[in-house]
PDBQT receptor file of N, H, CA, C and O in Angstrom, charges set to zero:
ATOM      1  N   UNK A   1     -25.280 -14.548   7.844  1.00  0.00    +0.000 N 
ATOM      2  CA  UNK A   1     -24.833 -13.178   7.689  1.00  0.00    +0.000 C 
ATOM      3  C   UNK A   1     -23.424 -13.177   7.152  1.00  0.00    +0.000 C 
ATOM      4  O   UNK A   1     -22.499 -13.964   7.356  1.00  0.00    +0.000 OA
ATOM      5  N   UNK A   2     -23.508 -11.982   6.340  1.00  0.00    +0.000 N 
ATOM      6  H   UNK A   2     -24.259 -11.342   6.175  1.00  0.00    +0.000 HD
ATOM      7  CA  UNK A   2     -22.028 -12.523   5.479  1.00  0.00    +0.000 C 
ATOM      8  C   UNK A   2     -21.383 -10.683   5.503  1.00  0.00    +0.000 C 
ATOM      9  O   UNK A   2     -21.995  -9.835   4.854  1.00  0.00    +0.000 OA
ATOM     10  N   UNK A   3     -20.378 -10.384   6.162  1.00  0.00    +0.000 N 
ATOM     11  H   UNK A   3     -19.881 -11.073   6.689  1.00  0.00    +0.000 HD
ATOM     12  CA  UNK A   3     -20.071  -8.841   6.224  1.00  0.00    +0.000 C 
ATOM     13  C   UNK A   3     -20.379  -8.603   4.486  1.00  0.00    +0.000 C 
ATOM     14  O   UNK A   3     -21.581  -8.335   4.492  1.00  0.00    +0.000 OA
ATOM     15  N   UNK A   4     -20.102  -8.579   3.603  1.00  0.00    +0.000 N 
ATOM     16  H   UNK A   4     -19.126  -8.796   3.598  1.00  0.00    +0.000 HD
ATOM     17  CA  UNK A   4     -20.204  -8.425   2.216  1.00  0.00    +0.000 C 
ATOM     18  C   UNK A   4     -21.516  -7.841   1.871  1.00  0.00    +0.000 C 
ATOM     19  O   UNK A   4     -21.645  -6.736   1.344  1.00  0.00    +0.000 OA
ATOM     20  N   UNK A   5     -22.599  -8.728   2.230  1.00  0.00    +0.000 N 
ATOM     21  H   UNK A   5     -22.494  -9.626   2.659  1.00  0.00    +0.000 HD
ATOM     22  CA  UNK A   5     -23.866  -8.855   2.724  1.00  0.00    +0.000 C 
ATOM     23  C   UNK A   5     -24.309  -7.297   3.092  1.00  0.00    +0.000 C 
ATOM     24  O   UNK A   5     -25.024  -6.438   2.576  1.00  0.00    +0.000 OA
ATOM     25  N   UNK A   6     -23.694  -7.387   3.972  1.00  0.00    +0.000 N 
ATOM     26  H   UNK A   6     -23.113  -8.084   4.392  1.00  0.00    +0.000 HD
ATOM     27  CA  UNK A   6     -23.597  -5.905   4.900  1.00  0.00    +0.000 C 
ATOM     28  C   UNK A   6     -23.353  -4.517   4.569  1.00  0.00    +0.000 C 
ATOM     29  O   UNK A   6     -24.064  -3.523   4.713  1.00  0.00    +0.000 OA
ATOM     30  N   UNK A   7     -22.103  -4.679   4.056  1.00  0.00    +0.000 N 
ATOM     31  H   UNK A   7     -21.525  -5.487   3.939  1.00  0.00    +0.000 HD
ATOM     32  CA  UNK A   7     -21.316  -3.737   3.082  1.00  0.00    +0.000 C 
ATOM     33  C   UNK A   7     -22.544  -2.805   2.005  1.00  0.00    +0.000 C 
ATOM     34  O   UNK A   7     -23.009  -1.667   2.051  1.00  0.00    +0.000 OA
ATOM     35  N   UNK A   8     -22.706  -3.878   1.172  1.00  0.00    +0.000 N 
ATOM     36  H   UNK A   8     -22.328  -4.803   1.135  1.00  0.00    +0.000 HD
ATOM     37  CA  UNK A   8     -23.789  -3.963  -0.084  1.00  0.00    +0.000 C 
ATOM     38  C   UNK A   8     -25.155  -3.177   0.333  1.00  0.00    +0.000 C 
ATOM     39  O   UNK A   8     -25.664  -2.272  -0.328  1.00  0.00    +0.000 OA
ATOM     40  N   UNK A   9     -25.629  -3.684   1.512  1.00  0.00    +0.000 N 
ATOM     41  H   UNK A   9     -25.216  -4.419   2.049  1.00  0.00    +0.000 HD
ATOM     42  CA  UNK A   9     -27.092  -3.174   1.744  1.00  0.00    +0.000 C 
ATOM     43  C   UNK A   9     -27.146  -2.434   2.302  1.00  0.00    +0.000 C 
ATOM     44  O   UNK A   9     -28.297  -2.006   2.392  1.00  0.00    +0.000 OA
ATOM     45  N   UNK A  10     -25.787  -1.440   3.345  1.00  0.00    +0.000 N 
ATOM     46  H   UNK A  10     -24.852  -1.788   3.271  1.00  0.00    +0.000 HD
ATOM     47  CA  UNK A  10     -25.978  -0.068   4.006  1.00  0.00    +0.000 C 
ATOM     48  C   UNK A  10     -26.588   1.172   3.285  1.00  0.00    +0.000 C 
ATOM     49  O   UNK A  10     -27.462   1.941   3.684  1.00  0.00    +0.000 OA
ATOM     50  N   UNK A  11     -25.890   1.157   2.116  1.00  0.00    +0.000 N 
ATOM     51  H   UNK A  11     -25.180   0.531   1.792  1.00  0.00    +0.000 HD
ATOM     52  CA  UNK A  11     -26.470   2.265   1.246  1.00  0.00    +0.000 C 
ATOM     53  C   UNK A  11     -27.978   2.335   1.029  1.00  0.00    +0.000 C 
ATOM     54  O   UNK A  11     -28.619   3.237   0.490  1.00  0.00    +0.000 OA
ATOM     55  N   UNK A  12     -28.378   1.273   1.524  1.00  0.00    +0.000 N 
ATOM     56  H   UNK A  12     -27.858   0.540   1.962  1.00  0.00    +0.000 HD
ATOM     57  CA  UNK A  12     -29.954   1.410   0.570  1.00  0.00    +0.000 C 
ATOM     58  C   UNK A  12     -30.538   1.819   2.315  1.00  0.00    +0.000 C 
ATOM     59  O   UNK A  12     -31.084   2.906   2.509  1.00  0.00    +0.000 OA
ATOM     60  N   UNK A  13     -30.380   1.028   3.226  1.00  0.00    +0.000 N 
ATOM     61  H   UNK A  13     -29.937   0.146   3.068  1.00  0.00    +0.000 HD
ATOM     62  CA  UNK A  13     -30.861   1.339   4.788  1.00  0.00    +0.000 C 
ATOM     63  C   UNK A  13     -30.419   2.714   4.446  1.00  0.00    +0.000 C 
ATOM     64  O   UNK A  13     -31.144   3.206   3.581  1.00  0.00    +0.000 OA
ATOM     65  N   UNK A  14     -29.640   3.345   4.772  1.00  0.00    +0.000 N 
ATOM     66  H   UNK A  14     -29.051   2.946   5.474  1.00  0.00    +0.000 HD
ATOM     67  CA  UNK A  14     -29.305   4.552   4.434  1.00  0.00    +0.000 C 
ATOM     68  C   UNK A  14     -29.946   6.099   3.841  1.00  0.00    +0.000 C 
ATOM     69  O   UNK A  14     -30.281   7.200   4.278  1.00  0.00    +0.000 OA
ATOM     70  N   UNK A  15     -29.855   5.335   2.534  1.00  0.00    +0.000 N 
ATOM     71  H   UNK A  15     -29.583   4.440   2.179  1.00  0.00    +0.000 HD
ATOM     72  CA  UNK A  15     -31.219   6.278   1.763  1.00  0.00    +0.000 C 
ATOM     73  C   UNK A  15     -32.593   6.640   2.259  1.00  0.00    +0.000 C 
ATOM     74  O   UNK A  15     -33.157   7.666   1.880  1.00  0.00    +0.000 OA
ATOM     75  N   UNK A  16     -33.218   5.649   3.251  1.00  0.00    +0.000 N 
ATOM     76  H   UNK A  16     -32.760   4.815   3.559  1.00  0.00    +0.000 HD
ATOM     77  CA  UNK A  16     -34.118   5.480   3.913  1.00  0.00    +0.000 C 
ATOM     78  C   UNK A  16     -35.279   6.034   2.948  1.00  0.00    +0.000 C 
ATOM     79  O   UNK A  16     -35.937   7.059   3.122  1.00  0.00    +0.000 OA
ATOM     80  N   UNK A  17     -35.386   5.009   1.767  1.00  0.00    +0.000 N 
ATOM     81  H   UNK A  17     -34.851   4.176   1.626  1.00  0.00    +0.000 HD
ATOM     82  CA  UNK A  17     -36.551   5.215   0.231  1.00  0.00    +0.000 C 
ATOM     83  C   UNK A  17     -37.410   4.219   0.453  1.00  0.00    +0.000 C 
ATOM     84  O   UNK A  17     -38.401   4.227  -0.276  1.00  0.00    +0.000 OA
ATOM     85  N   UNK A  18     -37.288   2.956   1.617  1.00  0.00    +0.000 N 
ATOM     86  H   UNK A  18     -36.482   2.949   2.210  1.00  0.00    +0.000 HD
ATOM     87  CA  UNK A  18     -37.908   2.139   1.434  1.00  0.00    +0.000 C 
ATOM     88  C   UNK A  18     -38.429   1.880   2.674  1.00  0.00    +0.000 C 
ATOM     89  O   UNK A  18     -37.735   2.346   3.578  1.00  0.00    +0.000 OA
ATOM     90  N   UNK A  19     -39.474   1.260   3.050  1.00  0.00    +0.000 N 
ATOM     91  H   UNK A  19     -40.038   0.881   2.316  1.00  0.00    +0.000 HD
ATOM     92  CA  UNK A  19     -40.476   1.571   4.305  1.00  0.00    +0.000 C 
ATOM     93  C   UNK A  19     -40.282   0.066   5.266  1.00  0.00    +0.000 C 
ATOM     94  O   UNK A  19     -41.189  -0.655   5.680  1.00  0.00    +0.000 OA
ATOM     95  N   UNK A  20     -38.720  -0.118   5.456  1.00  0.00    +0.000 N 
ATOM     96  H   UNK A  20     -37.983   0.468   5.119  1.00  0.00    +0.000 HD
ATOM     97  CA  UNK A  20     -38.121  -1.536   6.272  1.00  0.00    +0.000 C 
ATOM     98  C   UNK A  20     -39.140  -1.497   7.474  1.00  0.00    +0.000 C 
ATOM     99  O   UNK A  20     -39.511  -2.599   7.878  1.00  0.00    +0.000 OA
ATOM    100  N   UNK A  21     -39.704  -0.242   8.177  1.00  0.00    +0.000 N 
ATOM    101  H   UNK A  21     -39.403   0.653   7.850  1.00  0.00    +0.000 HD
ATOM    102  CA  UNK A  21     -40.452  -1.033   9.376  1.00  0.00    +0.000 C 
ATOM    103  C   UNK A  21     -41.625  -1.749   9.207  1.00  0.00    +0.000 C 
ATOM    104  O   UNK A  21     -42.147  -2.614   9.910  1.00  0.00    +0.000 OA
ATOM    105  N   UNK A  22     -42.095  -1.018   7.686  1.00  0.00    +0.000 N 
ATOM    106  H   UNK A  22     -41.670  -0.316   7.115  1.00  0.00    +0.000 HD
ATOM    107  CA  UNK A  22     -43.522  -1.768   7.187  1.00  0.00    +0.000 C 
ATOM    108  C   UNK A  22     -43.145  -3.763   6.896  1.00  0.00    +0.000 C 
ATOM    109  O   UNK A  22     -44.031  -4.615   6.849  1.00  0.00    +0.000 OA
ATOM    110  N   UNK A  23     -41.957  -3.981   6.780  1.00  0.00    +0.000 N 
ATOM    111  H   UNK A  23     -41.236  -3.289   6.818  1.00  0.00    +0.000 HD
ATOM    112  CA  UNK A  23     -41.728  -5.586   6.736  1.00  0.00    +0.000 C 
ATOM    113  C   UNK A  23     -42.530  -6.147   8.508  1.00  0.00    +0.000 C 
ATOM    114  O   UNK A  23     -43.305  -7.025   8.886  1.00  0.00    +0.000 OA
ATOM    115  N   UNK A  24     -41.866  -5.176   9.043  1.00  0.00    +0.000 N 
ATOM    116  H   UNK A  24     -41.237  -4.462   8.736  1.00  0.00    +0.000 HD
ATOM    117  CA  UNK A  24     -42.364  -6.448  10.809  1.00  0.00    +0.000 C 
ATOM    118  C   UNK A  24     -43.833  -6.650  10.415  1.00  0.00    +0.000 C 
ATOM    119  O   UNK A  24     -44.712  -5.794  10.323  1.00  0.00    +0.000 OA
ATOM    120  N   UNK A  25     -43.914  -8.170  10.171  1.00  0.00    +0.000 N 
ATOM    121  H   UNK A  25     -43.199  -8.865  10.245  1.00  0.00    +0.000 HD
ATOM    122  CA  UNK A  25     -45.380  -8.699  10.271  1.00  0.00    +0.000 C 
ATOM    123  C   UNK A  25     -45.580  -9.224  12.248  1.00  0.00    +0.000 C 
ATOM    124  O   UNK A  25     -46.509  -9.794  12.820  1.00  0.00    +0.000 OA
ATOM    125  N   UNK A  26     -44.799  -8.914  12.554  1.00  0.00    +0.000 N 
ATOM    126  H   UNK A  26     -44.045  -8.450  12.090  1.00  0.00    +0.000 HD
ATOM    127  CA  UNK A  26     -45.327  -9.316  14.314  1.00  0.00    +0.000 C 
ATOM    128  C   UNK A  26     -44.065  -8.635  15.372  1.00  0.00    +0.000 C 
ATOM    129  O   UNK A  26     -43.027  -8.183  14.891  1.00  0.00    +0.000 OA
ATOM    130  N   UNK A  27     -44.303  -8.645  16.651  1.00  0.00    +0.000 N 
ATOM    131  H   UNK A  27     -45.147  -9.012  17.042  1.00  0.00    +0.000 HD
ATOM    132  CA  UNK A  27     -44.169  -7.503  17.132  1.00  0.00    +0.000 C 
ATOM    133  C   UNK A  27     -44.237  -8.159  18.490  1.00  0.00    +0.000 C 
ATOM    134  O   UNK A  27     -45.315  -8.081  19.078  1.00  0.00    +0.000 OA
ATOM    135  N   UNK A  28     -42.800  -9.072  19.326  1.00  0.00    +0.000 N 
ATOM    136  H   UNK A  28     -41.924  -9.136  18.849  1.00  0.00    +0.000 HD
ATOM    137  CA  UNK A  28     -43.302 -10.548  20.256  1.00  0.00    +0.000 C 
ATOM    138  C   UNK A  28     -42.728 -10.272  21.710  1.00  0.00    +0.000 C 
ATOM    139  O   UNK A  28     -41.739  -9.569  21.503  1.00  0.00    +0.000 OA
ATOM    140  N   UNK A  29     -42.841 -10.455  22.961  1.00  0.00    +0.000 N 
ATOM    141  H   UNK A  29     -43.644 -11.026  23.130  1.00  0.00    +0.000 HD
ATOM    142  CA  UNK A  29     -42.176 -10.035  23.706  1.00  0.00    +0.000 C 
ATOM    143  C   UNK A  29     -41.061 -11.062  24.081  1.00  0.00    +0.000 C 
ATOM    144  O   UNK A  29     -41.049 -12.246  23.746  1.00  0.00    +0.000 OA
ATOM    145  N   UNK A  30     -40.245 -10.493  24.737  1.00  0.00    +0.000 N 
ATOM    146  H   UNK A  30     -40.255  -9.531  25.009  1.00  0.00    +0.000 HD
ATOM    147  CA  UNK A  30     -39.152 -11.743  24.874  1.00  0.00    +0.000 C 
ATOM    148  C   UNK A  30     -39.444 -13.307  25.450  1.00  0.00    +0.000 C 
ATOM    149  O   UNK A  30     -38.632 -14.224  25.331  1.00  0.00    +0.000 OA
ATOM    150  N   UNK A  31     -40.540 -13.404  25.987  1.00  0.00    +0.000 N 
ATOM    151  H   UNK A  31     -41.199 -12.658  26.083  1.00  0.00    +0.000 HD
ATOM    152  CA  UNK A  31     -40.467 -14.338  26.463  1.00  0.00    +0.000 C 
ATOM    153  C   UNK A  31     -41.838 -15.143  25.344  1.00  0.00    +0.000 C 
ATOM    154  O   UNK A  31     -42.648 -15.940  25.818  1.00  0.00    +0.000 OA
ATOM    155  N   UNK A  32     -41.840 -14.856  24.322  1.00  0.00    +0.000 N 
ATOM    156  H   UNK A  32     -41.182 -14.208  23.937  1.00  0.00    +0.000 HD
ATOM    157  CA  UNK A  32     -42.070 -15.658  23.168  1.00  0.00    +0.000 C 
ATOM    158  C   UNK A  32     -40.968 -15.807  21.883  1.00  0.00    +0.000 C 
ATOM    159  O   UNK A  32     -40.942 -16.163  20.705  1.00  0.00    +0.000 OA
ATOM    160  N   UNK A  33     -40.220 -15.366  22.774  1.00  0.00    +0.000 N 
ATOM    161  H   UNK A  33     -40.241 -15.077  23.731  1.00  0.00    +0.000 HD
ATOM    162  CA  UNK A  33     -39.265 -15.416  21.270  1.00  0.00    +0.000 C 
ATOM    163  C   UNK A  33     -38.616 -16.622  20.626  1.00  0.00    +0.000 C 
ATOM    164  O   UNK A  33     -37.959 -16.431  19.603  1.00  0.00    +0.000 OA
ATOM    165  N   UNK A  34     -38.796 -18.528  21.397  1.00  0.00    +0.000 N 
ATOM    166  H   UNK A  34     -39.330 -18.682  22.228  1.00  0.00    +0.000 HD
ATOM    167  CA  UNK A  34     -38.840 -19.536  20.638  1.00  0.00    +0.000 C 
ATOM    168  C   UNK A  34     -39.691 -19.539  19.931  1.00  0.00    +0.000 C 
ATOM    169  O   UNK A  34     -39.413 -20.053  18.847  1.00  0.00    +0.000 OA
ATOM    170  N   UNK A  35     -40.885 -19.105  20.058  1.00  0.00    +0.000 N 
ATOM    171  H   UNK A  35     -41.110 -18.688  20.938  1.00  0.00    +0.000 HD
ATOM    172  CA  UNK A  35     -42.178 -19.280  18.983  1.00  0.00    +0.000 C 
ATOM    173  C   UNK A  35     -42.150 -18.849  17.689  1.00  0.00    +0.000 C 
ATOM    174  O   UNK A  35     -42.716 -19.349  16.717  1.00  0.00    +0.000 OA
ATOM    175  N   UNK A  36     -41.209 -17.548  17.769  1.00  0.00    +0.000 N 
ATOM    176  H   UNK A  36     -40.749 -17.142  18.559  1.00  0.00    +0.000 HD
ATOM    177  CA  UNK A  36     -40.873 -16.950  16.857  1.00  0.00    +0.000 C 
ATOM    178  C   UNK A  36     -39.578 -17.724  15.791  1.00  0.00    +0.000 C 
ATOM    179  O   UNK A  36     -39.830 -17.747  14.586  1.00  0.00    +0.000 OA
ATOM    180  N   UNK A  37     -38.358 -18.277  16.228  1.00  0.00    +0.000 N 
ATOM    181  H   UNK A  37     -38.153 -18.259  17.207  1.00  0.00    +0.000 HD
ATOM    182  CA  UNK A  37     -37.773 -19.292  16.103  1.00  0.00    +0.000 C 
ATOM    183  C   UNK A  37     -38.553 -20.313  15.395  1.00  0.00    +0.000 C 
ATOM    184  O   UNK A  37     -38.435 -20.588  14.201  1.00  0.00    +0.000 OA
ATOM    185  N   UNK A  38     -39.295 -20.807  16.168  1.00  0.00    +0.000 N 
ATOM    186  H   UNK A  38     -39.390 -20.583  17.138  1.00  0.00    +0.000 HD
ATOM    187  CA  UNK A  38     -39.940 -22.118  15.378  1.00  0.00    +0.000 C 
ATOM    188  C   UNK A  38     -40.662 -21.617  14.355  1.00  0.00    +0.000 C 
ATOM    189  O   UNK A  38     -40.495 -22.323  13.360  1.00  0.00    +0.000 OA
ATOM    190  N   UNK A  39     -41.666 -20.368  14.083  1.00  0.00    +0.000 N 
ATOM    191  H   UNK A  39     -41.802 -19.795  14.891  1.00  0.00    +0.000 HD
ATOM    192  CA  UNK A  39     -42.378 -20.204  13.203  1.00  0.00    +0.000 C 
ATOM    193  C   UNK A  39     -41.110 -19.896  11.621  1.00  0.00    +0.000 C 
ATOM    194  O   UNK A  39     -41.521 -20.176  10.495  1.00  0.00    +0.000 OA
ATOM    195  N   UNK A  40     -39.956 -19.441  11.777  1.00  0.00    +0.000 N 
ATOM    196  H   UNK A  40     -39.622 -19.213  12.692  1.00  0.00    +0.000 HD
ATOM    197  CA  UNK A  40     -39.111 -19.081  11.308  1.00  0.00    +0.000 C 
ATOM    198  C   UNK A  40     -38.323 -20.223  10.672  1.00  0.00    +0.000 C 
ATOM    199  O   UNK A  40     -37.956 -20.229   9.497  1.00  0.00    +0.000 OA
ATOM    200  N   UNK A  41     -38.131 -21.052  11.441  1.00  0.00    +0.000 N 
ATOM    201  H   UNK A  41     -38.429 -21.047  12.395  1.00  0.00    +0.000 HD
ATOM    202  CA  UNK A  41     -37.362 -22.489  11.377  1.00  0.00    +0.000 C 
ATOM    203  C   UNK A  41     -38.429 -23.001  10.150  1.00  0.00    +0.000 C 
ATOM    204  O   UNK A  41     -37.940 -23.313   9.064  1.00  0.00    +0.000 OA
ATOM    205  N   UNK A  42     -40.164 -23.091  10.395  1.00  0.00    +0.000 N 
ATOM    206  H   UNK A  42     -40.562 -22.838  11.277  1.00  0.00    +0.000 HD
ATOM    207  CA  UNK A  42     -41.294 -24.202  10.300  1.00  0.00    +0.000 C 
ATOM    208  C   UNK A  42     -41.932 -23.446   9.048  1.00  0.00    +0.000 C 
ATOM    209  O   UNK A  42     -41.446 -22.948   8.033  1.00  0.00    +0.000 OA
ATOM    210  N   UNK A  43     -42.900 -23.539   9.424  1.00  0.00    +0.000 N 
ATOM    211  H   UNK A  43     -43.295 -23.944  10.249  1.00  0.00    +0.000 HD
ATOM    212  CA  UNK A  43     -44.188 -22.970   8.277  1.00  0.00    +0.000 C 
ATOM    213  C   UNK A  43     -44.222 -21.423   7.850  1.00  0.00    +0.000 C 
ATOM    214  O   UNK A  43     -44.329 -21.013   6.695  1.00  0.00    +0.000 OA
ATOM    215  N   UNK A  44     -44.096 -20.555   9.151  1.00  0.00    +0.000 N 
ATOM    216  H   UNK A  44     -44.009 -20.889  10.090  1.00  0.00    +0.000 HD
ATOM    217  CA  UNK A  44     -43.796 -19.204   8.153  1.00  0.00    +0.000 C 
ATOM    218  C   UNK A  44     -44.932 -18.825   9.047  1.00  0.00    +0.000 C 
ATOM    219  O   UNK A  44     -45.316 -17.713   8.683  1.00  0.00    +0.000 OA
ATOM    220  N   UNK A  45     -45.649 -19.264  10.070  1.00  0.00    +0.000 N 
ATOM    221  H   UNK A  45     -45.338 -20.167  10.365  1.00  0.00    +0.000 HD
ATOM    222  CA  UNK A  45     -47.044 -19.214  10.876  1.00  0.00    +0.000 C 
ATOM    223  C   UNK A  45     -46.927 -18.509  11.698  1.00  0.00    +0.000 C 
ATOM    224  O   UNK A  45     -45.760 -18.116  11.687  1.00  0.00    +0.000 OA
ATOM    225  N   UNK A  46     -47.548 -18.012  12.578  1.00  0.00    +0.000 N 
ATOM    226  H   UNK A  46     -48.496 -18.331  12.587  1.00  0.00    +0.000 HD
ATOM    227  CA  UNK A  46     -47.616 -17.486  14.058  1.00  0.00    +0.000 C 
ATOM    228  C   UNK A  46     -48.905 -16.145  14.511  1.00  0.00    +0.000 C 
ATOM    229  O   UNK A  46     -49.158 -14.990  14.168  1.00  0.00    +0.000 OA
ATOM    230  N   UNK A  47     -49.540 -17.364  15.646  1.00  0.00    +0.000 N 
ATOM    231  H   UNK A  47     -49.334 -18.302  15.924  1.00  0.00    +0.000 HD
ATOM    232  CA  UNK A  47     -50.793 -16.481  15.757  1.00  0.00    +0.000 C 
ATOM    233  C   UNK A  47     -51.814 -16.580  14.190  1.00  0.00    +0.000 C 
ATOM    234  O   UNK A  47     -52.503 -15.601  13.902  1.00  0.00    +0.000 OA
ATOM    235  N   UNK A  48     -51.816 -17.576  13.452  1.00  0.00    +0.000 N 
ATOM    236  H   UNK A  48     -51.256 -18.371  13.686  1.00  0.00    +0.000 HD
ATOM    237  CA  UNK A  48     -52.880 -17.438  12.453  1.00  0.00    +0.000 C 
ATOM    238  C   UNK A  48     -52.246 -16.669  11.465  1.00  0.00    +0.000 C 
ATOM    239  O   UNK A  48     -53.064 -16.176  10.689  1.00  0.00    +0.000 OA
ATOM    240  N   UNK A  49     -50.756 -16.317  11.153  1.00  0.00    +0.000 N 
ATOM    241  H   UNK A  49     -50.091 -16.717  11.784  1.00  0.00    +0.000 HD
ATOM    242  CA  UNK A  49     -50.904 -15.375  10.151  1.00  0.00    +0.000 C 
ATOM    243  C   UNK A  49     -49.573 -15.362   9.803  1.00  0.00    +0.000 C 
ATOM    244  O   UNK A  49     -48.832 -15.992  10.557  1.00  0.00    +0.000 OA
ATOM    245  N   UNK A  50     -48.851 -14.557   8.427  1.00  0.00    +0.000 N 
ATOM    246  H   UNK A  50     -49.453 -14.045   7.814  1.00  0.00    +0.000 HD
ATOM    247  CA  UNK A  50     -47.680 -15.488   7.864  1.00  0.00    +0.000 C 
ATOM    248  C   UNK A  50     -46.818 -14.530   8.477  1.00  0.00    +0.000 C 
ATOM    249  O   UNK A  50     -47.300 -13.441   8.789  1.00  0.00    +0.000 OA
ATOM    250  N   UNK A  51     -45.628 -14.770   8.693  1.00  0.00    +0.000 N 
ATOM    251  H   UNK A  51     -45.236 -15.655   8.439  1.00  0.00    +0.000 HD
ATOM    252  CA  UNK A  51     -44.659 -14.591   9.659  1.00  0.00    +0.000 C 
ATOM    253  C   UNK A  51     -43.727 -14.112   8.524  1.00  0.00    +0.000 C 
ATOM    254  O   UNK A  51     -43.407 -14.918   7.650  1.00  0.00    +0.000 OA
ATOM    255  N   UNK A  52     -43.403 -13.199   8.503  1.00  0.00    +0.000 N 
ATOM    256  H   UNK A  52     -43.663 -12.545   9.213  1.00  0.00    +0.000 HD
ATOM    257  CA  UNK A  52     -42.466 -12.126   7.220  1.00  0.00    +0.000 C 
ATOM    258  C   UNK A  52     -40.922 -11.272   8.290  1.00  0.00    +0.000 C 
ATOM    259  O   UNK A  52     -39.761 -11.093   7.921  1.00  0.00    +0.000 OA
ATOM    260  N   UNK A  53     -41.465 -10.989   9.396  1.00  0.00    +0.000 N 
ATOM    261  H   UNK A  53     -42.407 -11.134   9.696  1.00  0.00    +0.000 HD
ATOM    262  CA  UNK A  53     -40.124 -10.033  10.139  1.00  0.00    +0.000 C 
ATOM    263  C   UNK A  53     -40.910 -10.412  11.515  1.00  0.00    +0.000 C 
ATOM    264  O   UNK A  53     -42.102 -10.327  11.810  1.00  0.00    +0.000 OA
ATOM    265  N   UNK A  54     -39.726 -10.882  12.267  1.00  0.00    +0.000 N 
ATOM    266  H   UNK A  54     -38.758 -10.951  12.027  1.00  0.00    +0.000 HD
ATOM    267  CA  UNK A  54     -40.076 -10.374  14.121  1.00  0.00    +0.000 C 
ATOM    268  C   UNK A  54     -39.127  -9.531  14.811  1.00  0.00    +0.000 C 
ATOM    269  O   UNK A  54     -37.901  -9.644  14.821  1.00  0.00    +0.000 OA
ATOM    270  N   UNK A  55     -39.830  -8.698  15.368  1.00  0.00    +0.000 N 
ATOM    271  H   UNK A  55     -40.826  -8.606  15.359  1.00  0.00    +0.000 HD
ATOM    272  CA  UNK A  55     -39.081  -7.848  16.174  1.00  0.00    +0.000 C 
ATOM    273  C   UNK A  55     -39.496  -8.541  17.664  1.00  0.00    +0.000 C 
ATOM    274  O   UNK A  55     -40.487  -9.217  17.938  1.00  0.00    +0.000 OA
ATOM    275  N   UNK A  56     -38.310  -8.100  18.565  1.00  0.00    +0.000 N 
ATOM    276  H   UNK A  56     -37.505  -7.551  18.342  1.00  0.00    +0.000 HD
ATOM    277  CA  UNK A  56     -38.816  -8.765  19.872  1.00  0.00    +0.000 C 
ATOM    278  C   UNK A  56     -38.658  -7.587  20.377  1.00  0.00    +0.000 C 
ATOM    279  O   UNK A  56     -37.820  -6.766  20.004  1.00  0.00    +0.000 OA
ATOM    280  N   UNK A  57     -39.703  -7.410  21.520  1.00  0.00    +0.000 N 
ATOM    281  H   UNK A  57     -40.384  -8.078  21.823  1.00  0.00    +0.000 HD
ATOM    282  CA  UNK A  57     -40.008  -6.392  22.270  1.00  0.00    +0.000 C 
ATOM    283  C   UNK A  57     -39.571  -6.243  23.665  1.00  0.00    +0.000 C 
ATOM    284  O   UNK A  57     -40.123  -7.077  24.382  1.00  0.00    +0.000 OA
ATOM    285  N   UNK A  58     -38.745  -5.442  24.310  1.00  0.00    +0.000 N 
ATOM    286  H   UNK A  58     -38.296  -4.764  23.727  1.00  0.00    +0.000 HD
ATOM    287  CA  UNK A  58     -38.258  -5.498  25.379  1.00  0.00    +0.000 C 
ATOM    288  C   UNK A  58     -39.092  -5.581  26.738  1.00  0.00    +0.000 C 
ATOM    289  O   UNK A  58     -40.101  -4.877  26.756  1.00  0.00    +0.000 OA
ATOM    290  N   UNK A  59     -38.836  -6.294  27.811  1.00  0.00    +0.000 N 
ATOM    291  H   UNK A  59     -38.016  -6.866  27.796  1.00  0.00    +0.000 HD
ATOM    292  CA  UNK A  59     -40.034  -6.156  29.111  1.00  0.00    +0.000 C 
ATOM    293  C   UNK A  59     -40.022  -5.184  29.795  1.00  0.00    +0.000 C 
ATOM    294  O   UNK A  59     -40.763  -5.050  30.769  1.00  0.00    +0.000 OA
ATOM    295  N   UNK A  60     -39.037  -4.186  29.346  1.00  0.00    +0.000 N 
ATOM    296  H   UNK A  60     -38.435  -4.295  28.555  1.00  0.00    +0.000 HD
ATOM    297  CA  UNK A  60     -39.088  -2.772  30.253  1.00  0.00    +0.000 C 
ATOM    298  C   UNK A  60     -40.056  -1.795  30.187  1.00  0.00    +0.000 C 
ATOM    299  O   UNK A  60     -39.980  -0.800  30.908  1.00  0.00    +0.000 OA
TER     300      UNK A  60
């Protein structure tokens, strides 16, 4: 992460033209969230299927 990075891409989050929640390909609760790590780190895998965005899901 680079603030610059940051700077640059608010405007477009912003505009809200583009459908960022449609990226989460999975959806993990916290207490899978190395799996998510490794699929991220590894092959791009998890659960059979390609791993694009994780959101981790709170236990509350």
């Amino acid at each position: 992460f680079q603030y610059e990075h940051f700077i640059r891409g608010l405007p477009i989050l912003e505009k809200a033209e583009f459908p960022f929640a449609d990226m989460i390909s999975h959806v993990l609760p916290l207490s899978r969230v190395g799996e998510g790590f490794e699929a991220l780190n590894g092959n791009y895998q998890l659960d059979d299927q390609t791993t694009i965005k994780i959101a981790i899901k709170s236990q509350s």
